[in-house]
N, C-alpha and C positions, 0 to 999 in steps of 0.2 A: 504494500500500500504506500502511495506516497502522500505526501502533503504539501499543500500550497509554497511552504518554507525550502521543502524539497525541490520542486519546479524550479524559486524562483533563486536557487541554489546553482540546482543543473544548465539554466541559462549562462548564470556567469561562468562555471567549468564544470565540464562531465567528471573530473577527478573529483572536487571538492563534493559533488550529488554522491558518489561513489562509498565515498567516509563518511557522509553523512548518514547511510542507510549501515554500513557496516560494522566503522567505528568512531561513533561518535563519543568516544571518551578522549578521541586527539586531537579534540577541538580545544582549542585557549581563548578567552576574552578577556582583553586586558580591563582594570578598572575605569577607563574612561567608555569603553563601550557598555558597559554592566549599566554603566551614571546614563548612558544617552537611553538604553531599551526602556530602563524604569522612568525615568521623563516621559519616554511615549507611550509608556502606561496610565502615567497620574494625566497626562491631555485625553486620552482614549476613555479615564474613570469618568474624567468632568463633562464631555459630551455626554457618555451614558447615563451621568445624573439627571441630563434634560430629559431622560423618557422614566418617569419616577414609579410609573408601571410594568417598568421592563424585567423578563426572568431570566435572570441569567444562569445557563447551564452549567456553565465551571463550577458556579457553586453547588450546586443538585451534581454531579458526578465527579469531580477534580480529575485524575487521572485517567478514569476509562472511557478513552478517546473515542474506544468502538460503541459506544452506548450513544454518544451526543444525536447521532442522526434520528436514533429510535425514539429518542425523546422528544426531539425534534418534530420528530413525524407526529407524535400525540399530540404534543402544545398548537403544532399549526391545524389538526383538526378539532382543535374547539371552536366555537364560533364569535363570531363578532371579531374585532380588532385585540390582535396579539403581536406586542413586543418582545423577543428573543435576545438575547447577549450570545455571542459562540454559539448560533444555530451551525449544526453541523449535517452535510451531504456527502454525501460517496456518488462518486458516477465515472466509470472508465479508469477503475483503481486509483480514483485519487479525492483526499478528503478532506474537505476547506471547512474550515470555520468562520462566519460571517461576524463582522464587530455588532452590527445595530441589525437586526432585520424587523421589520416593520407591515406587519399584516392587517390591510382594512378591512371592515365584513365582509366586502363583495367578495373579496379573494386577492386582490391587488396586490403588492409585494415590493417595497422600495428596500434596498440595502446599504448603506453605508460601509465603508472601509476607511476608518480613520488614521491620519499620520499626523506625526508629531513636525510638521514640516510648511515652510512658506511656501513652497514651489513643485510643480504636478512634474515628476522625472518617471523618463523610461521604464524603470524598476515600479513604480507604482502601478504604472498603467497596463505593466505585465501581470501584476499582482490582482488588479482587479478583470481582467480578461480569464484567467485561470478561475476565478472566483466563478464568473459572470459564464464561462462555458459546462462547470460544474454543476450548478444550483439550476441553471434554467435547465439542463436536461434530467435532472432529478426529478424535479418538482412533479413531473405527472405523476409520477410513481407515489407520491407523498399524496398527492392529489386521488388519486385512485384511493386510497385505501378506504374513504367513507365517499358513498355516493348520494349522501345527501348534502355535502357539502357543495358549498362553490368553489367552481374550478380555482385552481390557483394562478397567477402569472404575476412572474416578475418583468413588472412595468419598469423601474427604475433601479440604477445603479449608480452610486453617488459617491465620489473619492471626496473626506472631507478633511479639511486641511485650516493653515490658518493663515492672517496677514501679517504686518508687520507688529499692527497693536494687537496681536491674538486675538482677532475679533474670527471666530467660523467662516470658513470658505466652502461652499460646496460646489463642486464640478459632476456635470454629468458624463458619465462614460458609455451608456450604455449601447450608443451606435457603434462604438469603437470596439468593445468588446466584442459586439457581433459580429465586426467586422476581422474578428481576429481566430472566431471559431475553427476554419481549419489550420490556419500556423499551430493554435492550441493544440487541435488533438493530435497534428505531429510532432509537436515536443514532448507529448505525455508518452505514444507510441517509442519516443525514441531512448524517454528517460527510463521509462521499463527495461527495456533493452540494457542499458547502464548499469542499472539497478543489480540484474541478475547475474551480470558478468564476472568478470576479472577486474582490478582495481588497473583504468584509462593508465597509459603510458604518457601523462601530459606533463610536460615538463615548466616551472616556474617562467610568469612573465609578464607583461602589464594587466593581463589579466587577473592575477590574482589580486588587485589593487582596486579594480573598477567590477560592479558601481560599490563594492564596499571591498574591505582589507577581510583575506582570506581569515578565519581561525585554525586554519589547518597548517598555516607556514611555517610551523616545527615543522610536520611532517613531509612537508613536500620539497622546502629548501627555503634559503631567505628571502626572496623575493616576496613569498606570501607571510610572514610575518606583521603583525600588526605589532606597531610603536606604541 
């Protein structure tokens, strides 16, 4: 199984996807990255405060990751409008967790994926295409299971971000996504592949630098080392 962190792993190098799935005990975060993920935690808690209705799964489950989706699928057949935190979907081996998802009675489906960040970069807009090819082909399956419910569709997909005074930014992605559906399902086709193999012969080099500083540059050589 992979995950969204996976994917957007295996885009910057087939190696680093490779330790990821195999050994991630050889990953390093120095303390100034530990300092920047928990920032873009406590930005990602303060947006969730705004939906004061919202259930958040990680607390109903914490580590069994394989459960999120099945929970998932109960909360979104109840009826009327339902708030989710880490709504979780599986589709095509691979399984994302949604920050904000936002269900209206009709059935309607807006998501948010929030960063702790001014400015809408490549890696985001991968991050929410993976999302957005995962969730919208799930959802009938989620949809299916009570047929008195209303169908489901996710109308919107929303990167939200912020300005320079932190005031919320919201960007919509969700043409972009679409438009990204089959690059999507060949990278997921490719990262399986990856996955199952032998550890990539990829040798250190600006990529391990872009669009972030490897954690695996013990392992691989200096290059990928984070300062």
């Amino acid at each position: 199984m992979l995950s969204k962190s996976k994917y957007i792993r295996g885009l910057q190098c087939e190696r680093a996807l490779w330790l990821d799935v195999h050994c991630p005990q050889l990953a390093h975060y120095p303390a100034a990255t530990l300092a920047r993920f928990r920032q873009g935690r406590d930005f990602e808690h303060d947006f969730k405060s705004t939906f004061p209705q919202g259930v958040d799964i990680s607390r109903r489950l914490g580590r069994r990751i394989d459960q999120y989706p099945v929970l998932t699928a109960r909360l979104l057949a109840q009826a009327g409008e339902v708030v989710l935190f880490e709504a979780g979907f599986v589709y095509d081996g691979v399984l994302v967790l949604a920050d904000v998802l936002h269900k209206q009675a009709e059935g309607d489906i807006t998501i948010y994926e929030v960063k702790d960040s001014t400015h809408l970069s490549d890696t985001f807009r991968h991050d929410v295409a993976v999302q957005h090819y995962v969730i919208a082909h799930a959802l009938p399956a989620v949809a299916g299971a009570d047929l008195f419910q209303p169908a489901l569709r996710l109308q919107h997909f929303y990167l939200l971000h912020h300005d320079d005074e932190g005031q919320y930014v919201k960007e919509e992605l969700t043409d972009y996504a679409l438009s990204q559906w089959e690059s999507t399902a060949r990278h997921i086709a490719r990262f399986h592949e990856v996955a199952q193999g032998t550890e990539p012969a990829i040798h250190p080099s600006d990529h391990c630098q872009q669009p972030y500083p490897c954690p695996y540059g013990g392992h691989c050589g200096e290059l990928g080392v984070e300062s």
